[in-house]
Steps between C-alpha positions, in 0.01 A plus 500: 500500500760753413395884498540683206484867374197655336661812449836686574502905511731739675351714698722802631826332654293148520434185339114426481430121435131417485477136504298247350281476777403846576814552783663758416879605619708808532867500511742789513729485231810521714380201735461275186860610414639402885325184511550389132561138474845524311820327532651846549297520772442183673800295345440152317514155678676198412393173425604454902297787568766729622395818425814736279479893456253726512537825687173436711197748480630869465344845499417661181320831531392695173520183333218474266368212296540612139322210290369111627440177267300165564777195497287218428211435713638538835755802516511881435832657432527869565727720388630767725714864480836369651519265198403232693293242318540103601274412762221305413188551703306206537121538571571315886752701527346843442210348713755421762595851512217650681638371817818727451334798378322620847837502659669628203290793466519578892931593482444665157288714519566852315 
């Protein structure tokens, strides 16, 4: 069964997502912005799966998240500083993220 949000809040320069079941999840808001799920970012496959674009993740410091929306019943959207504002986080995916976020916060740390 998929997770989903209970509650979204910033919370200084992070994302807090209290889930469904009582997990809860903290997410700098410049991590979310590397790792966002967009074609800018991780380019768009064919229908051979050969994979187009996409710049691959890059740094954003300062970046803030500036405003988020529910898409459906699976994604959040967020909006962020730079403008950027395509990348649709699925509820895996977020999920999926804790695995990057120890190492991410270990090379950039203030």
């Amino acid at each position: 069964m998929m997770k989903r949000p209970k509650d979204v809040q910033i919370i200084g320069q992070e994302i807090a997502i209290l889930w469904q079941d009582g997990e809860e999840d903290y997410f700098p808001m410049a991590f979310l912005r590397e790792f966002s799920p967009s074609a800018e970012n991780i380019g768009e496959m064919d229908i051979l799966g050969n994979v187009h674009g996409g710049t691959g993740p890059m740094k954003h410091p300062g970046v803030t998240v500036t405003g988020w929306e529910y898409m459906g019943n699976y994604a959040l959207r967020f909006d962020f500083s730079d403008g950027h504002g395509t990348g649709l986080f699925s509820f895996d995916y977020i999920v999926g993220l804790r695995k990057h976020l120890k190492e991410w916060s270990s090379t950039n740390k203030d």
